[in-house]
N, C-alpha and C positions, 0 to 999 in steps of 0.2 A: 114321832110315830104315836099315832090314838089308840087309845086301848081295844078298840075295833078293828085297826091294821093288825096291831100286834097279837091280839087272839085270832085275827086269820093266819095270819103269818103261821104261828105254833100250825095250827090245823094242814095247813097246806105244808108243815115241815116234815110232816109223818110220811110223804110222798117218797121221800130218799133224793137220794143225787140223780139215781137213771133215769128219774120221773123229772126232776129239776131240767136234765139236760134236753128234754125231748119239749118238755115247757118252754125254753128259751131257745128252742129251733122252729119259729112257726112254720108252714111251707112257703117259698119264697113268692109263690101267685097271690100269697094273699098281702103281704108286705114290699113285695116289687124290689125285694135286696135277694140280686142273684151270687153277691161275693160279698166279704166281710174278711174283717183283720179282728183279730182276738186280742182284747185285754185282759189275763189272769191273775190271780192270786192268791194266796192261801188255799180256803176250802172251794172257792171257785176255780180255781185251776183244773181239779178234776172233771166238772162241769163242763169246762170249755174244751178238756181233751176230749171228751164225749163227744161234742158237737162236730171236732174234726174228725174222728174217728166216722160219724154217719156218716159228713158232710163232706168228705174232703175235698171236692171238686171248688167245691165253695169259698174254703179257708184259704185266702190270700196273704196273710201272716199272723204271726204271734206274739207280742211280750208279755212276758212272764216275768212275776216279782212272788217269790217266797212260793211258787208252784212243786211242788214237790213229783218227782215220776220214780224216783228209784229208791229200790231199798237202803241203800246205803242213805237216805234221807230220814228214815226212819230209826233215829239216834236212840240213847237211854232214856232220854226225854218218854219213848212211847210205851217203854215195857209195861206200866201199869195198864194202858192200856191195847196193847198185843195182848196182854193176861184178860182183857175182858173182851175182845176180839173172841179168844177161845171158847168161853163157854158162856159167855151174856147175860152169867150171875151179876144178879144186886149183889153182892160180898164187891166183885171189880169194881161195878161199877162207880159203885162208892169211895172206892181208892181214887179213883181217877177225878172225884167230883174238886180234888183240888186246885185242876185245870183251871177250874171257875174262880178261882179268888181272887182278890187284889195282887198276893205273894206272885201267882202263877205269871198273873195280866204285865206285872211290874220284870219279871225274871225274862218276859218275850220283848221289851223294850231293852233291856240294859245289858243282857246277855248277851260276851263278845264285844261290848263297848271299850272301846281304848278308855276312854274319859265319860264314867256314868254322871260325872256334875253334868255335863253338857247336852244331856237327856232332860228334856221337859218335865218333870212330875204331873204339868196339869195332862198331858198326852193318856197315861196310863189312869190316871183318876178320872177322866171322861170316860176311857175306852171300860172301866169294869163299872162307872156307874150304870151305861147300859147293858152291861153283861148282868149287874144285880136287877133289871128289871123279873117281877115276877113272871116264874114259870122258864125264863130263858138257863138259868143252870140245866136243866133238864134237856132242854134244845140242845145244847152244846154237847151234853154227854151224849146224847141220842146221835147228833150229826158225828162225832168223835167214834162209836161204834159202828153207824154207815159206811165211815170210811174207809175200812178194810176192803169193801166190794170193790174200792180203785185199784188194793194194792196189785189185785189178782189181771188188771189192765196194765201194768208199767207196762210191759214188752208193745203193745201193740201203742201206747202215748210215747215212748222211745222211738218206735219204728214208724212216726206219722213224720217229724220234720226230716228225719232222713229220705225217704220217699219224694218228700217233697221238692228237697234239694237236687235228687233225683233228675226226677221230671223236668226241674228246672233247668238238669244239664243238656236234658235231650232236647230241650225245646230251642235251647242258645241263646 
């Protein structure tokens, strides 16, 4: 990424997820894709349950890798930052900024590994040299604070493959 993508990038990241998800729903007259299958993940996950939640006539399936919908997903892992959810003090936000380290980058790799030998090192040492690119710690905390506006979604990202399945009984 050029220093020109990536000072867009930041720019266009102050939009939020709602704004992300409506970006990556063009209308379909102008793209000529009247159905689509979803690949999520992590902070994309909530993006993609966005787009079925608009779209759902459209959403023909889903996988999901590391997507989170329920609160019971939201472990001890979060409290530092559920504590800056609350009130969107610099004091949290700065607890939280150790999300961004190597320690953090390296604990989302190995954590829960039967055999940490068998984890790559270079995996985690790429993954936070782009995370130390400048200006991206900030992104991360910013996009980390965003995503409380999901949590208050679970029910209705719960209640979209159900439906679906649904549909799918009545149709046979």
């Amino acid at each position: 990424m050029t220093k020109i993508h990536f000072a867009l990038a930041m720019a266009l990241y102050t939009l939020a997820v709602p704004v992300l998800a409506c970006a990556a729903s063009p209308p379909a007259p102008f793209t000529g894709v009247d159905h689509y299958a979803l690949y999520v993940m992590d902070y994309g996950a909530p993006i993609g349950y966005r787009l079925a939640l608009k779209n759902s006539q459209r959403v023909t399936a889903f996988v999901v890798q590391n997507g989170n919908e329920y609160d019971e997903g939201l472990g001890s892992f979060w409290d530092p930052v559920k504590a800056y959810w609350k009130t969107g003090a610099s004091s949290e936000r700065e607890v939280s900024r150790w999300l961004t380290t190597i320690r953090a980058t390296r604990w989302q790799y190995t954590n829960g590994a039967k055999d940490v030998s068998m984890d790559d090192p270079d995996a985690w040492t790429v993954n936070q040299a782009l995370m130390d690119r400048t200006g991206n710690a900030d992104i991360q905390l910013d996009m980390l604070y965003d995503y409380r506006t999901n949590v208050t979604l679970y029910p209705g990202f719960q209640a979209f493959p159900r439906a679906q399945a649904a549909d799918a009984d009545r149709l046979g």
